[in-house]
mmCIF file as Biopython writes it, N, C-alpha, C and O atoms, coordinates in Angstrom:
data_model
#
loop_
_atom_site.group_PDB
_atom_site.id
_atom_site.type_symbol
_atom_site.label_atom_id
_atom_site.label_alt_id
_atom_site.label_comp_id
_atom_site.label_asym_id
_atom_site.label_entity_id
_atom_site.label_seq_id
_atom_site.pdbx_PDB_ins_code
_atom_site.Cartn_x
_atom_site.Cartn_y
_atom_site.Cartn_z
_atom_site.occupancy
_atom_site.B_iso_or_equiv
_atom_site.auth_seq_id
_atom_site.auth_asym_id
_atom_site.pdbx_PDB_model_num
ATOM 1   N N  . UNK A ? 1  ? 0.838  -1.211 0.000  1.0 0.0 1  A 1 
ATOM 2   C CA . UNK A ? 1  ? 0.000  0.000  0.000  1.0 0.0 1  A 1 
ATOM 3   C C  . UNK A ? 1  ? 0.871  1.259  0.000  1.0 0.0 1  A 1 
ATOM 4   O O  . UNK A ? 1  ? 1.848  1.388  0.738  1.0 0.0 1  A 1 
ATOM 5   N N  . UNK A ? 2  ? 0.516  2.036  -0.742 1.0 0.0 2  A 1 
ATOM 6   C CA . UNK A ? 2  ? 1.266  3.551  -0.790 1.0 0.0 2  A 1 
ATOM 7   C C  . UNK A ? 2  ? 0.916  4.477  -0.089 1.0 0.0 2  A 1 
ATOM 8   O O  . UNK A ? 2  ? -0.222 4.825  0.227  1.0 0.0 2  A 1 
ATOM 9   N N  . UNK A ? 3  ? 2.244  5.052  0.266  1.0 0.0 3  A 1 
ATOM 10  C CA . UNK A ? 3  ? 1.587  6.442  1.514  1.0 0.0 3  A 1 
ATOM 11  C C  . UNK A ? 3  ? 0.906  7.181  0.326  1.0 0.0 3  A 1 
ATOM 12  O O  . UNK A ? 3  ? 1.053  6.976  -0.879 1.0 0.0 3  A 1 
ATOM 13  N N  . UNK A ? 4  ? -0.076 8.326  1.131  1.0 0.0 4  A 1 
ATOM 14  C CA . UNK A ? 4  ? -0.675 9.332  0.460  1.0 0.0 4  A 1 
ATOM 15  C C  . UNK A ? 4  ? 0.569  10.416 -0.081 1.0 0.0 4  A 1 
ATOM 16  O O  . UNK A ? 4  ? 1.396  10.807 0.742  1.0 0.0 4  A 1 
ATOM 17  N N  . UNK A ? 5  ? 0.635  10.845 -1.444 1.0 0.0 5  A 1 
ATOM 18  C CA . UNK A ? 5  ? 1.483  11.224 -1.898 1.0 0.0 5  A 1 
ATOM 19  C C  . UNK A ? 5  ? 1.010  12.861 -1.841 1.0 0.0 5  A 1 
ATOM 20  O O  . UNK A ? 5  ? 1.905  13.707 -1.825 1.0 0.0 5  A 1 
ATOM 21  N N  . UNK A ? 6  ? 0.079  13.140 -1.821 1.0 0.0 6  A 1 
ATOM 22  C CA . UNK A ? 6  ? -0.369 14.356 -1.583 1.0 0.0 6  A 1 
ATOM 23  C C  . UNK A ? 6  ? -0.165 14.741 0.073  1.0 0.0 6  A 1 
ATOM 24  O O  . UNK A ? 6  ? -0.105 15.926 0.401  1.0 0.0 6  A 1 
ATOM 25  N N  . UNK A ? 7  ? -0.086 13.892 0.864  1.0 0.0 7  A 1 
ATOM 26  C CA . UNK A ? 7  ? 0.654  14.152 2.293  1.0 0.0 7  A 1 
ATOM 27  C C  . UNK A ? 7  ? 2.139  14.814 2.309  1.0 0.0 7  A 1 
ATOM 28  O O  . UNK A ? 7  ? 2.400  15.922 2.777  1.0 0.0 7  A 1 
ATOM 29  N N  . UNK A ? 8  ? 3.035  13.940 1.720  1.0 0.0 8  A 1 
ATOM 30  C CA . UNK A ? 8  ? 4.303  14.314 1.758  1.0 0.0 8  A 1 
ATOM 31  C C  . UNK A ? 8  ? 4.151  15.429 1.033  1.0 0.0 8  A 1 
ATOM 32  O O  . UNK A ? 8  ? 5.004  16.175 1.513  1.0 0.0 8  A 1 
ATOM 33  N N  . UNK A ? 9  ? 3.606  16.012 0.183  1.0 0.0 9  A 1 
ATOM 34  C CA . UNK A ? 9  ? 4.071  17.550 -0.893 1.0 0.0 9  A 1 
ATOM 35  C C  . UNK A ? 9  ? 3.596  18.208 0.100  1.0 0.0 9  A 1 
ATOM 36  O O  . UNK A ? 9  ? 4.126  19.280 0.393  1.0 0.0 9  A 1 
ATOM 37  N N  . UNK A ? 10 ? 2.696  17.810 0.704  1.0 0.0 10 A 1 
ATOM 38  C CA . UNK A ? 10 ? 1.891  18.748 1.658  1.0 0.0 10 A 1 
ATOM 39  C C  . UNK A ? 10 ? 3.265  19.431 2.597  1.0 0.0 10 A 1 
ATOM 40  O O  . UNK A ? 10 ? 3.735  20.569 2.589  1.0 0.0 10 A 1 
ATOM 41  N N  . UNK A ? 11 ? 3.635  18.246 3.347  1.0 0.0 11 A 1 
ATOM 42  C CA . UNK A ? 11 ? 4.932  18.091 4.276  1.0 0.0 11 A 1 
ATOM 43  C C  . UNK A ? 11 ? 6.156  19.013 3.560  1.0 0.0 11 A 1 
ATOM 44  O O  . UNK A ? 11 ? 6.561  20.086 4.008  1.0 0.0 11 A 1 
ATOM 45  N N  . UNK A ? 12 ? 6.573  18.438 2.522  1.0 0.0 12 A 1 
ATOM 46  C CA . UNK A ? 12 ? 7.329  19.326 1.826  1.0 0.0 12 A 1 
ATOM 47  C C  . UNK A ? 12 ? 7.368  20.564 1.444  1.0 0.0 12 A 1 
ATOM 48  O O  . UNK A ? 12 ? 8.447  20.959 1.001  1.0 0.0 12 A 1 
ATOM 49  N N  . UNK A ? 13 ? 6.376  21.389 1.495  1.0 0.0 13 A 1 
ATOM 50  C CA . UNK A ? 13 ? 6.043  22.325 1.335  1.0 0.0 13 A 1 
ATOM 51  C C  . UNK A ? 13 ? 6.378  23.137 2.667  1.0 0.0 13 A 1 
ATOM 52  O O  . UNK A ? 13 ? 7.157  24.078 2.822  1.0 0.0 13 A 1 
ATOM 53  N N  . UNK A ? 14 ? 5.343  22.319 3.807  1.0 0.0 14 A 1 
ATOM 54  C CA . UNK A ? 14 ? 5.670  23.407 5.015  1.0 0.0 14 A 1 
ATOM 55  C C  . UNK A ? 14 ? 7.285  23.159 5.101  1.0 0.0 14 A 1 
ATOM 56  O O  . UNK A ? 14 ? 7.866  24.244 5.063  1.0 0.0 14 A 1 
ATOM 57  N N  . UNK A ? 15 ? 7.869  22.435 5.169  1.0 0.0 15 A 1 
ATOM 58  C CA . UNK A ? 15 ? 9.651  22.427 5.560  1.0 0.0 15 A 1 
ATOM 59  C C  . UNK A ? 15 ? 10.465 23.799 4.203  1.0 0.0 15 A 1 
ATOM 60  O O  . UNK A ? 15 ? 11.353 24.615 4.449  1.0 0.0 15 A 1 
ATOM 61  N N  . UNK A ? 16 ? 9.571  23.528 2.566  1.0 0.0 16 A 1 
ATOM 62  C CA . UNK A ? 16 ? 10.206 24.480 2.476  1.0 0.0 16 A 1 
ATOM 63  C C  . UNK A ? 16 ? 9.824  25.918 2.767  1.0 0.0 16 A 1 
ATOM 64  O O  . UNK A ? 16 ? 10.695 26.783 2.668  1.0 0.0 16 A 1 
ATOM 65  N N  . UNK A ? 17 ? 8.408  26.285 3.170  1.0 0.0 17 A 1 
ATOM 66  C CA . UNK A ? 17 ? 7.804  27.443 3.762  1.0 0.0 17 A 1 
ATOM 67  C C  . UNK A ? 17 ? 8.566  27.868 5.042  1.0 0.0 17 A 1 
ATOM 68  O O  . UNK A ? 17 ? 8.802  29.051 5.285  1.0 0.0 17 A 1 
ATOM 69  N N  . UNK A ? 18 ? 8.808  27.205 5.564  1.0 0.0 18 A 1 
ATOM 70  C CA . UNK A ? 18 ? 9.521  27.099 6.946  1.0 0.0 18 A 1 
ATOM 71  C C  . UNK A ? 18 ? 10.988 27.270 6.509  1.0 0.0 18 A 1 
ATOM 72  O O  . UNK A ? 18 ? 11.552 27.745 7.495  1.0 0.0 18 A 1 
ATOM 73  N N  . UNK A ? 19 ? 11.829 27.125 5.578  1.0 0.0 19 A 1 
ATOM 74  C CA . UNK A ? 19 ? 13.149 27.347 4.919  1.0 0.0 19 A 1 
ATOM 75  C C  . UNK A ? 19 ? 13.213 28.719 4.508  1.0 0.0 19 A 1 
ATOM 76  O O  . UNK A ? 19 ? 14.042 29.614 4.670  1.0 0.0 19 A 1 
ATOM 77  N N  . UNK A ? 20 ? 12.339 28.650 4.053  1.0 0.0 20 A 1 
ATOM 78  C CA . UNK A ? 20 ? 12.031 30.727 3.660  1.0 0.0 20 A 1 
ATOM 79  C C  . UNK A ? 20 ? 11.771 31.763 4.222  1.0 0.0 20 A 1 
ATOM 80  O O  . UNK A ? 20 ? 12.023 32.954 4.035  1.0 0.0 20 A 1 
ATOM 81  N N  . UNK A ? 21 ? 10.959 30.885 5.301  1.0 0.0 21 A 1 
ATOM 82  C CA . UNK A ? 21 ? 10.892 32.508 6.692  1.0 0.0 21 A 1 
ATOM 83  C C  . UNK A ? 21 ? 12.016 32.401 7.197  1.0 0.0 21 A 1 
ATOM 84  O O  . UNK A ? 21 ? 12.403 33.545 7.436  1.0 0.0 21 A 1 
ATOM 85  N N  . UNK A ? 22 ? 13.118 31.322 7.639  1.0 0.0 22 A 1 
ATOM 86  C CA . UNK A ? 22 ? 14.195 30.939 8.226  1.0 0.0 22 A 1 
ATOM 87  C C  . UNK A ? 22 ? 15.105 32.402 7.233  1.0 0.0 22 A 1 
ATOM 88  O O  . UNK A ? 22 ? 15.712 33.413 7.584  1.0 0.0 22 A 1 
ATOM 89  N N  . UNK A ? 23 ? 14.847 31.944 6.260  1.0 0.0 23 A 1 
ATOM 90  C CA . UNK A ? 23 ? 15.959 33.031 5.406  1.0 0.0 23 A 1 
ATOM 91  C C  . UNK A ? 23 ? 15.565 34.042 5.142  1.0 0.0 23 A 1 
ATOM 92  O O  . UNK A ? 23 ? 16.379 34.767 4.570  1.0 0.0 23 A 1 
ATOM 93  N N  . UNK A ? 24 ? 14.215 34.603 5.388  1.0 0.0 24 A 1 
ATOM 94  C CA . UNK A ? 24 ? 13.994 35.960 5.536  1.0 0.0 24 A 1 
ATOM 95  C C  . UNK A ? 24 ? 14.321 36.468 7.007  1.0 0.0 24 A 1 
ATOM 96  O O  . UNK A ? 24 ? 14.574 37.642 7.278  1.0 0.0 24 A 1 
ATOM 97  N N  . UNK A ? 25 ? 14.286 35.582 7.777  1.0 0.0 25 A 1 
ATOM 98  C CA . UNK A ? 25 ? 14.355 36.201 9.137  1.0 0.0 25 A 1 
ATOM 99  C C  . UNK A ? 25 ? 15.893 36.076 9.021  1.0 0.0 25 A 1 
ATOM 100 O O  . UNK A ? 25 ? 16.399 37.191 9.151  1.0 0.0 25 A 1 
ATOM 101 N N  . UNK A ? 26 ? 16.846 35.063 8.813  1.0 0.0 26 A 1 
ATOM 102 C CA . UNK A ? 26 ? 18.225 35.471 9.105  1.0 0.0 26 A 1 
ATOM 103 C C  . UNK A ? 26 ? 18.288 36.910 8.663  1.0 0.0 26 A 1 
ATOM 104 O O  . UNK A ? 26 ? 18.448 37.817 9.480  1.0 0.0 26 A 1 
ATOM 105 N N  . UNK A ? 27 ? 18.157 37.121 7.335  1.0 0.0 27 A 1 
ATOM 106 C CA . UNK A ? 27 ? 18.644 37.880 6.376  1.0 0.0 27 A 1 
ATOM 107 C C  . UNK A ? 27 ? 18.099 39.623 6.902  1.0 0.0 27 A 1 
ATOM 108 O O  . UNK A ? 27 ? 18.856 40.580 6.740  1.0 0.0 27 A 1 
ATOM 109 N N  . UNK A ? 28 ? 16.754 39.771 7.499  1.0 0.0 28 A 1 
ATOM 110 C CA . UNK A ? 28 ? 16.742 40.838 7.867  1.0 0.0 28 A 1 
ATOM 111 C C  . UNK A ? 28 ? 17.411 41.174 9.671  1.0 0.0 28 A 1 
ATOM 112 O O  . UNK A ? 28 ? 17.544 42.277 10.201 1.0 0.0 28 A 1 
ATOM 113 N N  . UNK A ? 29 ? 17.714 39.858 10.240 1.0 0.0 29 A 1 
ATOM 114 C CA . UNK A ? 29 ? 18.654 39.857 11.190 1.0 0.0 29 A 1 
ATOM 115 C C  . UNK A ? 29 ? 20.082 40.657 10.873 1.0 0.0 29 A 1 
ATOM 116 O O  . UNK A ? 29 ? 20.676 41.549 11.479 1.0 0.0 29 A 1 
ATOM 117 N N  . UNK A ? 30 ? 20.334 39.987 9.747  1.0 0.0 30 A 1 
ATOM 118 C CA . UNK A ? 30 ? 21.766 40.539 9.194  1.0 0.0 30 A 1 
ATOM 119 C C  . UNK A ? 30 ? 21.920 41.899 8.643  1.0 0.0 30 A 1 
ATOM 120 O O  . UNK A ? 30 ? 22.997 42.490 8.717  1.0 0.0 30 A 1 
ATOM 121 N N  . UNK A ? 31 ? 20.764 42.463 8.035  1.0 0.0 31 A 1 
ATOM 122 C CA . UNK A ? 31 ? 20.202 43.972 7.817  1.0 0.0 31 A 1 
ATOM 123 C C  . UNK A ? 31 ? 20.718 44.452 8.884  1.0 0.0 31 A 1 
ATOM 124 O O  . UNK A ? 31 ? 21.864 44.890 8.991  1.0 0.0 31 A 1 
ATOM 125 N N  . UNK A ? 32 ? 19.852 44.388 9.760  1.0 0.0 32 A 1 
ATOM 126 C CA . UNK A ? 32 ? 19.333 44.827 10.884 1.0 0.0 32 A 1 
ATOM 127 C C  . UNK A ? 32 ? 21.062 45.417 11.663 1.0 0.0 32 A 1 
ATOM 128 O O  . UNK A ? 32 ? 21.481 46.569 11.765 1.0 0.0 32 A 1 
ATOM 129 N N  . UNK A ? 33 ? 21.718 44.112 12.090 1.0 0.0 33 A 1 
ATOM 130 C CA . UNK A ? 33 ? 23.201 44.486 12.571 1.0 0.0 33 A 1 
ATOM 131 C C  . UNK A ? 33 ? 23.954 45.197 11.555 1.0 0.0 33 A 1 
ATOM 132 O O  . UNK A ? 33 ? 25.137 44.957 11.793 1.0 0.0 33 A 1 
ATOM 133 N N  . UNK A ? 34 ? 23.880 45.784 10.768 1.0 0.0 34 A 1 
ATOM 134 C CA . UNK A ? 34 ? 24.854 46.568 9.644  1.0 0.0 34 A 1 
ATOM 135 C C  . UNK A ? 34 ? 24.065 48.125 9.323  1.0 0.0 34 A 1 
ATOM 136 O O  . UNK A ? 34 ? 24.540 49.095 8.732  1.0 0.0 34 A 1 
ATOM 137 N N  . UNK A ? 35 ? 22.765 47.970 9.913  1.0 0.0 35 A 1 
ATOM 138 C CA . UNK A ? 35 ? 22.366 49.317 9.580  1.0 0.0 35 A 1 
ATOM 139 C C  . UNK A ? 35 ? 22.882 50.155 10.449 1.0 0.0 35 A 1 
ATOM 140 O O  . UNK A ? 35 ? 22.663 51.362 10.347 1.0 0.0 35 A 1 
#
């Protein structure tokens, strides 16, 4: 039987949604100390 494949994109998605606030938040961290 196969996992639900629409689960994992699901999954995949929040980890990379969650990768992107990660790098917006470093990145205006790093702003932030140089202004």
């Amino acid at each position: 039987r196969q996992k639900h494949p629409k689960l994992f994109e699901k999954q995949r998605l929040c980890t990379y949604e969650e990768l992107k606030q990660r790098a917006v938040y470093y990145c205006s961290a790093h702003l932030t100390i140089h202004m």
